[in-house]
N, C-alpha and C positions, 0 to 999 in steps of 0.2 A: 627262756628269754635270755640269758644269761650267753647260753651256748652259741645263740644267735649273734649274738653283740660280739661279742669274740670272733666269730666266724667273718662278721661286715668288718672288722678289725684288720682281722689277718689280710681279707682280701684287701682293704685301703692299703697297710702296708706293702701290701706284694706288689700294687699298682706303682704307689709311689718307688719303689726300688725298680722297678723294670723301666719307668719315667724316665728316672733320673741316668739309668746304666745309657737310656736312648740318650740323654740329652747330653753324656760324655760323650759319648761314638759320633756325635754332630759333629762339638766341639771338636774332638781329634780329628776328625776329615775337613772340618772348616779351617783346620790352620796350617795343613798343608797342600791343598788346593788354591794355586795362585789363582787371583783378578789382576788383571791388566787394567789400568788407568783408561776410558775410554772416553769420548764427546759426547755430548747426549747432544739428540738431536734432535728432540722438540724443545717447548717453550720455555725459557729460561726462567730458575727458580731466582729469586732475589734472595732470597733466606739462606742461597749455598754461600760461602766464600771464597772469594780466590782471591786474598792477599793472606794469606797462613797467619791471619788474626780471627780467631774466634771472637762475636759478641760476647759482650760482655752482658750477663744478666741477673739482675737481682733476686733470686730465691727468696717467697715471702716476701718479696720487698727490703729481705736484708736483713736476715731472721736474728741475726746475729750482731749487729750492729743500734740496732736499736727494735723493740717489741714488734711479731712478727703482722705483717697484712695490716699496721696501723697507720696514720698519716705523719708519724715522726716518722717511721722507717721511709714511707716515699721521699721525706722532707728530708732527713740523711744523706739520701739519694740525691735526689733532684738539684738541690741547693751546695753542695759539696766544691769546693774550688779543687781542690785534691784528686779526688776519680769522677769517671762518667759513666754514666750506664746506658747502653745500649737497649736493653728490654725491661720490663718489669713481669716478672710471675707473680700470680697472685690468685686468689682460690673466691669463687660466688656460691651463697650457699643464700635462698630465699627468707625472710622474714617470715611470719605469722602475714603481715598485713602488706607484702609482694614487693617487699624493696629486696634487689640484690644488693646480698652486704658481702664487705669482705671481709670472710673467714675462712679457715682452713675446715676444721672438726665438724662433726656434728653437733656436738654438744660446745657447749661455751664454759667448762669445767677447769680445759687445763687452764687457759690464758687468763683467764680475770679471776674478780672476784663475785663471779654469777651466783655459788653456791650459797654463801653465806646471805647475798643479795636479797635472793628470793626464797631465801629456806628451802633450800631441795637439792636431789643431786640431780644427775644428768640433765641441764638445762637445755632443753635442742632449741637450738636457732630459729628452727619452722615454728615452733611454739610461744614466740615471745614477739612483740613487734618492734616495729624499730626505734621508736622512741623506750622500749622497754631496755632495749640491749646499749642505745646510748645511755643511758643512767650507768652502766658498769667502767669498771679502768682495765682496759685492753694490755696492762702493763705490772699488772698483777704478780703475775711471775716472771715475768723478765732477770735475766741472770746474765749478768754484763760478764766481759772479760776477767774480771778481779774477781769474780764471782757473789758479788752483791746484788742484791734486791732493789735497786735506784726508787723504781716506782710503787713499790709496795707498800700498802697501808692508803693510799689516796682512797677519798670518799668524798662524793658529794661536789661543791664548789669549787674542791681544790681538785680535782680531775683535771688536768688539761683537756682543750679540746681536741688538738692530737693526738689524745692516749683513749679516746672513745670510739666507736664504733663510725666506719664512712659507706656510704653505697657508692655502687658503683659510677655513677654518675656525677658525684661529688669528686671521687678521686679524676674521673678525663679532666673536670672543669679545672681541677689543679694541674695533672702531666701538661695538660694541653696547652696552657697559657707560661709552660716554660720552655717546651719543645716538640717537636712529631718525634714519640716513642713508638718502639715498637712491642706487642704486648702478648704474653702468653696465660691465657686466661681459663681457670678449670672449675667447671660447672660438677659442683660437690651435689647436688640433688638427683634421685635416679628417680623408677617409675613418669609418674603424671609430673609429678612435682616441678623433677627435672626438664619434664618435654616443657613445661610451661615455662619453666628460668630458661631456656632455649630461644622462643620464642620473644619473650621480653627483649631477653640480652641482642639478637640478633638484628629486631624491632631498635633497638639503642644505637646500635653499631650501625643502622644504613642512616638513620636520621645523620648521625654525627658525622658522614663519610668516612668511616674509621674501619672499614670491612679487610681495606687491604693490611690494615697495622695491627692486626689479633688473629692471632693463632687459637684457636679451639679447642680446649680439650675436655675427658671427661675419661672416669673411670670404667662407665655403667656400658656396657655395650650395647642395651638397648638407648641411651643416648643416642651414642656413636651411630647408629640403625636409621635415629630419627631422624637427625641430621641429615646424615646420607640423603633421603629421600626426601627433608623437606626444604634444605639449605644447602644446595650444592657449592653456590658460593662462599661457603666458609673456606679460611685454610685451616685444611683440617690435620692434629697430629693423629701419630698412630695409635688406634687402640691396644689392648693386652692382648688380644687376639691376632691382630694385624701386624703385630713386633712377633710374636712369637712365630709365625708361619714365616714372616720376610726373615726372622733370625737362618731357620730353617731353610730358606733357599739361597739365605747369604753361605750359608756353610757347603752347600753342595754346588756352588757360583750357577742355579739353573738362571737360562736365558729368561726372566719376566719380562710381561710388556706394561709397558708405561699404563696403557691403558685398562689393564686390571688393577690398579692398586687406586685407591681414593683420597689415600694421605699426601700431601707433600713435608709431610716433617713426621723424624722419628724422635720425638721426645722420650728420652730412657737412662733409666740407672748406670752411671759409670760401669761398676763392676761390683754394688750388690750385689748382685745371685750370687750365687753360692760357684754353680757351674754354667750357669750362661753366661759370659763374659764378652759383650761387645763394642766395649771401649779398645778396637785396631784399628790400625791404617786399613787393613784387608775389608772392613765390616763398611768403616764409610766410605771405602774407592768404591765398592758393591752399590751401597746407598747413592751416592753421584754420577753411576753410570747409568741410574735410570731417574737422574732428575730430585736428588728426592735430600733435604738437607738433614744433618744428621746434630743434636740438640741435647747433652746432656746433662743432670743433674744427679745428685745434689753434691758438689765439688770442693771442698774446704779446704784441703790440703795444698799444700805450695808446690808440691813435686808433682802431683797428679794433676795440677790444675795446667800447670806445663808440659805434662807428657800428651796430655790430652789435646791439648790446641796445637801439638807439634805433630798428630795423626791426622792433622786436619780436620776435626772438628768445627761446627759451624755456629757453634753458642754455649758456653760455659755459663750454665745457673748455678748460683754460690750464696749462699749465707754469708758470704763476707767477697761482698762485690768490690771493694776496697783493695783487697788483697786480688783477688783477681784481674781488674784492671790494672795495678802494678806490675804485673807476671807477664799480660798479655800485649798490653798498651804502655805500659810504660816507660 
């Protein structure tokens, strides 16, 4: 048994080294293979820019500015005389009893105070409902600037009710009545679960007329699958699938046609990876000669958040939307 397990070892390693040597050899042909700047010339994406200002957009809600996915961070946001925000990110993860809430995790562990709550560890979100999850302070651990605890220790009456739990539905009735946002929304449920928040969410999104102002996203590929085939009208970003193969044809500049790809937005890691790197000019001139706008997170830095919007980038998500509308807009 032993022998064996070492042997699926070895092989895992050899796999990931012979991976990763491919995804150097991309890399080094992807960065001296020029793109030409070129027109696209079907239907014009709204999400590209051409005034060399990336949106600005709030990560969590402004994960950083105030606790993340709650309704001080939109109200941060929203209400701000200081900066603006162009987009809100923000993550749906289903209730026990089918309200999209917004949360990031699965479990409700790191952000509140769920554990103690309800005597247990790994509180999942699916498992509690939403009058359950409103009783918790979404502000728990919040770690401000100075690196103090502001919200910690609230129970009970003294919870605000911006530091509790909101669905999604709650939050439009707020954006909406301050301005038309535009919204990058990610459906944290995979399996049935998720095709079912799919269906709600998008059931939400036609009632409201709000189809054109949310982006779609989702980790799960067979999300991404169901979509595809049951909601063509979303805009849809790229899956982990669908970045990785366009990564792979941005490096080798192969001619794609517009009409094999399904996304219009490639939502992606700055320069994460380790060795995929496609926070360039080269990577998004690739992306906007076939239409397709280019959206990355997660951006905190003052110098990256600058070099980034000056490759022409089409949306900077940040945990500190403040600082980046300064940089970008200000």
């Amino acid at each position: 048994m032993l022998i064996k397990i070492l042997i699926a070892f070895a092989g895992f390693i050899g796999f990931m080294l012979v991976f990763n040597i491919f995804l150097i050899i991309v890399g080094l042909i992807g960065s001296v293979i020029p793109i030409k700047e070129k027109h696209f010339k079907g239907p014009k994406n709204p999400l590209i820019m051409t005034d060399n200002k990336a949106l600005v957009a709030a990560h969590r809600s402004g994960a950083k500015i105030a606790p993340e996915n709650t309704l001080m961070a939109f109200q941060a946001c929203a209400e701000s005389k200081d900066f603006d925000v162009d987009l809100f990110e923000f993550d749906l993860r289903r209730s026990k009893d089918g309200k999209l809430i917004i949360v990031h995790d699965k479990t409700l562990d790191r952000t509140t105070n769920a554990c103690e709550h309800f005597n247990e560890t790994e509180v999942y979100v699916e498992n509690k409902t939403y009058a359950e999850i409103r009783e918790l302070n979404l502000g728990e651990n919040y770690k401000d600037s100075n690196g103090n605890y502001p919200y910690r220790g609230l129970r009970g009456d003294d919870i605000p009710d911006n530091l509790r739990a909101i669905d999604i539905e709650e939050i439009f009735d707020y954006l909406e009545s301050k301005k038309k946002y535009l919204y990058s929304i990610d459906i944290k449920n995979g399996k049935e679960l998720g095709k079912t928040a799919a269906d709600e969410f998008h059931e939400i999104l036609k009632k409201r007329n709000m189809l054109d102002q949310v982006i779609f996203a989702t980790f799960h590929q067979e999300i991404t699958n169901y979509v595809d085939k049951t909601y063509p009208d979303f805009n849809r970003s790229a899956s982990r699938l669908d970045f990785f193969l366009f990564y792979i044809a941005a490096s080798f500049n192969l001619p794609l046609k517009k009409e094999w790809i399904k996304f219009n937005v490639l939502q992606i890691p700055a320069n994460q990876f380790v060795i995929v790197r496609p926070a360039s000019k080269r990577f998004v001139t690739y992306a906007h000669n076939l239409g397709i706008a280019v959206q990355y997170w997660t951006v905190n830095d003052a110098k990256e958040i600058k070099r980034i919007n000056d490759i022409g980038a089409d949306c900077i998500m940040s945990d500190l939307p403040d600082l980046a509308y300064k940089i970008i807009k200000g």
